[in-house]
C-alpha positions as CSV (number, residue, x, y, z in Angstrom):
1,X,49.9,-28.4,-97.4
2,X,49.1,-30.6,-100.5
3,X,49.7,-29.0,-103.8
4,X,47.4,-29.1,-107.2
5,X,48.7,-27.7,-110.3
6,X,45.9,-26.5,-113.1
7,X,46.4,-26.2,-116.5
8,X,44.5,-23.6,-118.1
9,X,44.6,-22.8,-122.1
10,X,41.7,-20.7,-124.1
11,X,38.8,-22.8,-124.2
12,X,38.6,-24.7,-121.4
13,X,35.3,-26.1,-119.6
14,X,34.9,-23.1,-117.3
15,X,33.0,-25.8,-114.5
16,X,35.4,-28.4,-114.9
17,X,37.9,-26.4,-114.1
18,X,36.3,-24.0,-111.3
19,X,34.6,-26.3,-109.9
20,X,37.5,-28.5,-108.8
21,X,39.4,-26.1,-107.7
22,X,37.0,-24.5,-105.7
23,X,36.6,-27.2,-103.9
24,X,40.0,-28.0,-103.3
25,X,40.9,-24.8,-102.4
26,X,37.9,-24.8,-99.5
27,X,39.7,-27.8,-98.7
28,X,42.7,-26.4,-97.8
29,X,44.8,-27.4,-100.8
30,X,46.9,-24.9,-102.2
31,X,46.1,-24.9,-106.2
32,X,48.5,-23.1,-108.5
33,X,46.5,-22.1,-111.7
34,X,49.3,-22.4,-114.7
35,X,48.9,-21.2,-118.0
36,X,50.9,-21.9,-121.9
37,X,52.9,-19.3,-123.2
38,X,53.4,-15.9,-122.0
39,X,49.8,-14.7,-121.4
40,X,48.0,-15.3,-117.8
41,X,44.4,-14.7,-118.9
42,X,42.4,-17.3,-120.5
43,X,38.8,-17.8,-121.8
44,X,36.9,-20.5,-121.3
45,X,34.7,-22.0,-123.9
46,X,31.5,-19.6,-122.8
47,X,33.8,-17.1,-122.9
48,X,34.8,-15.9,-118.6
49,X,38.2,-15.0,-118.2
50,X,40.0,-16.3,-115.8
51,X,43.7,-15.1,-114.3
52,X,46.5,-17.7,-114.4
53,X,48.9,-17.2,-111.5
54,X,52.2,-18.0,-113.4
55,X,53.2,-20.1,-116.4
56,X,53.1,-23.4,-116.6
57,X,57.3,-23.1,-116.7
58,X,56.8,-21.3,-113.9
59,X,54.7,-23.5,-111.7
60,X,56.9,-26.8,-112.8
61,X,60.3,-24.6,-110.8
62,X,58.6,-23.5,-108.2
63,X,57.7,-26.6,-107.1
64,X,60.5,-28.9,-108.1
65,X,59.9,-31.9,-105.8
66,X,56.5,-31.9,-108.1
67,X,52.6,-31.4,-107.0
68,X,50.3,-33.7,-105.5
69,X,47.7,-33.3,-108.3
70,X,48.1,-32.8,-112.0
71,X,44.2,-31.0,-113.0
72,X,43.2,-31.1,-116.7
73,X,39.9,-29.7,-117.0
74,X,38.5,-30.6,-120.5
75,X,36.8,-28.2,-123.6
76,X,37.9,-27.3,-126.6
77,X,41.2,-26.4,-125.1
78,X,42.2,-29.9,-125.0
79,X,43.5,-29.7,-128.7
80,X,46.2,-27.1,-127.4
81,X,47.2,-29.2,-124.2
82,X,47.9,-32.4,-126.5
83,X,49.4,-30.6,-128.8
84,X,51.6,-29.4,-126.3
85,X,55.3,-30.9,-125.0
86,X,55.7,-29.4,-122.6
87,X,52.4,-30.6,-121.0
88,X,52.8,-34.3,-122.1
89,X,56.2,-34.2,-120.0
90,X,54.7,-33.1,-117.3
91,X,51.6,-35.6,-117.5
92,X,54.3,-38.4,-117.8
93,X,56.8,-36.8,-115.3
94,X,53.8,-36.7,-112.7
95,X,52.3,-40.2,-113.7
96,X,55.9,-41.7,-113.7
97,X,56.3,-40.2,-110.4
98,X,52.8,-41.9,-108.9
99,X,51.2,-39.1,-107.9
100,X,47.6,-38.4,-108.9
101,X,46.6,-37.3,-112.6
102,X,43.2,-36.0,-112.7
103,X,41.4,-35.3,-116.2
104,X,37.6,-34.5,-117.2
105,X,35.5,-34.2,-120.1
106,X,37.7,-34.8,-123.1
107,X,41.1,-34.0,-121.0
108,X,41.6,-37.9,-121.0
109,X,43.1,-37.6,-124.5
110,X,46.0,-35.9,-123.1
111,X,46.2,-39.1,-121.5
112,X,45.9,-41.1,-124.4
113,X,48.5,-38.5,-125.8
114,X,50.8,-39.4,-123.1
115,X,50.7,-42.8,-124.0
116,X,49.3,-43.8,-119.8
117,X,46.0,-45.5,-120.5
118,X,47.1,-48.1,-121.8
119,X,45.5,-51.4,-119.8
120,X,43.8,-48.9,-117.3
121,X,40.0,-48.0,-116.4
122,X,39.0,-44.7,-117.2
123,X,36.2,-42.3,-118.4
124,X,35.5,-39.5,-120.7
125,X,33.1,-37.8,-122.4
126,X,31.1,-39.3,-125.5
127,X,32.2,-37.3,-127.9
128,X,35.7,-38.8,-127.6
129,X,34.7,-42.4,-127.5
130,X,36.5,-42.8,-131.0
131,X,39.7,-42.3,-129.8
132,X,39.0,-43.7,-126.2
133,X,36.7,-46.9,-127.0
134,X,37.7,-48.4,-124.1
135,X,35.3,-45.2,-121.7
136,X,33.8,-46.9,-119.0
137,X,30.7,-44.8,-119.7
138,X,28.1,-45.2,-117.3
139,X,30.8,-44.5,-114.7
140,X,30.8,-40.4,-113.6
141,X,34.2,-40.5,-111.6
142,X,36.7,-43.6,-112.0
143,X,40.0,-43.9,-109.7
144,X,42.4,-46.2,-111.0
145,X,45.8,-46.1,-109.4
146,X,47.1,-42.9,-109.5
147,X,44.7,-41.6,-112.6
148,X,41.3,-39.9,-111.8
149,X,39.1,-39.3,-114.7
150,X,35.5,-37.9,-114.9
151,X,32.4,-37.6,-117.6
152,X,32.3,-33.9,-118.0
153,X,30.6,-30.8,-116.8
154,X,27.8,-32.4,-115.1
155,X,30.1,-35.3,-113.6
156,X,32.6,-32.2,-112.1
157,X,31.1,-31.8,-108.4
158,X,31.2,-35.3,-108.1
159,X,35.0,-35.0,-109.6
160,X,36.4,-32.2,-107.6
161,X,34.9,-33.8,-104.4
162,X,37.0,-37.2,-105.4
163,X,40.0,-35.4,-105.8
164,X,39.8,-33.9,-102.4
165,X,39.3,-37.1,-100.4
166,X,42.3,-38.8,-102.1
167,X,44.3,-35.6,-101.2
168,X,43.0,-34.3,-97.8
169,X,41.0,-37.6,-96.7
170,X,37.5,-38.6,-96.0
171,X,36.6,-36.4,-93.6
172,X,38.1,-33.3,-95.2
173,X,35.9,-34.1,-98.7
174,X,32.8,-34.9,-96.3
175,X,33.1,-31.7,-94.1
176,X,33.4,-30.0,-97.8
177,X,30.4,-31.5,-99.2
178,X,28.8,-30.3,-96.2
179,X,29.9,-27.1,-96.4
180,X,28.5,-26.6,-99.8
181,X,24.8,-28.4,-98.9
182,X,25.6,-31.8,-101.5
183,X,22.8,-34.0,-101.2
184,X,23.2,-37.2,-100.6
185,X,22.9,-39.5,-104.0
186,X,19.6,-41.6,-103.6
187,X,20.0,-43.5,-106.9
188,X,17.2,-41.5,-108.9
């Protein structure tokens, strides 16, 4: 069964970060919610709680081979995951290891943090075009290599249902889509 790991700090984009791994989870991916420090509840930036499962310690030996899927939803809890070592190992352990790295909103500054963007296509939201000029921004989900990124909140449907065809195929993102009545995009 592939495996996400979800990092989740106080003030997090509650949709970026449900809404991915709702999806994957309907998908049949097994997505370990991890939390910093020692608490496992954190509040997003419209203030809902959610439960972590285990630390983010915890999640990175349980699963020594490594995850499939590195999630960093964005928010205002993106200044704690930058600011955080522990979470810049693991973004490089994970990229350094090729497997997927998927970041939304303003999350893509952990990448920047990580020092992996570097010559590579990638999107964000506006407010962080400062620090990431290089935002491909008319662009809602952009693949490149091993690194997913995506707009923001609006963008994380669209985001979550990228994720699952690179990790459970095609089919398995389609059948989800269907499951959940997505329209087709018609360009409008």
């Amino acid at each position: 069964m592939p495996k996400v790991l979800a990092i989740l700090v106080d003030g997090f984009e509650e949709i970026e970060a449900v809404t991915p791994i709702d999806l994957l989870r309907r998908a049949g991916v097994e997505v370990t919610i991890a939390t910093l420090g020692d608490t496992r509840t954190v509040t997003g930036r419209c203030g809902i709680a959610l439960q972590g499962e285990c630390s983010l310690g915890d999640a990175l030996s349980r699963e020594p081979g490594g995850y499939d899927c590195l999630l960093l939803p964005g928010g205002p809890g993106v200044k704690t995951l930058r600011e955080s070592t522990e979470v810049i190992k693991t973004v490089n352990q994970q990229h350094a290891a090729g497997r997927l790295v998927a970041a939304i909103c303003a999350a893509p500054l952990v990448l920047l943090e990580a020092g992996i963007l570097e010559g590579r296509r990638y999107t964000a939201h506006g407010s962080v075009v400062e620090e990431l000029p290089n935002t491909l921004p008319d662009e809602a989900v952009v693949v490149d290599g091993n690194l997913v990124t995506s707009r923001g909140a609006g963008t994380a449907l669209q985001f979550g249902l990228t994720l699952a065809e690179l990790i459970v195929g095609t089919d398995g993102a389609q059948r989800i889509a269907g499951e959940i009545h997505q329209m087709p995009d018609k360009g409008n």
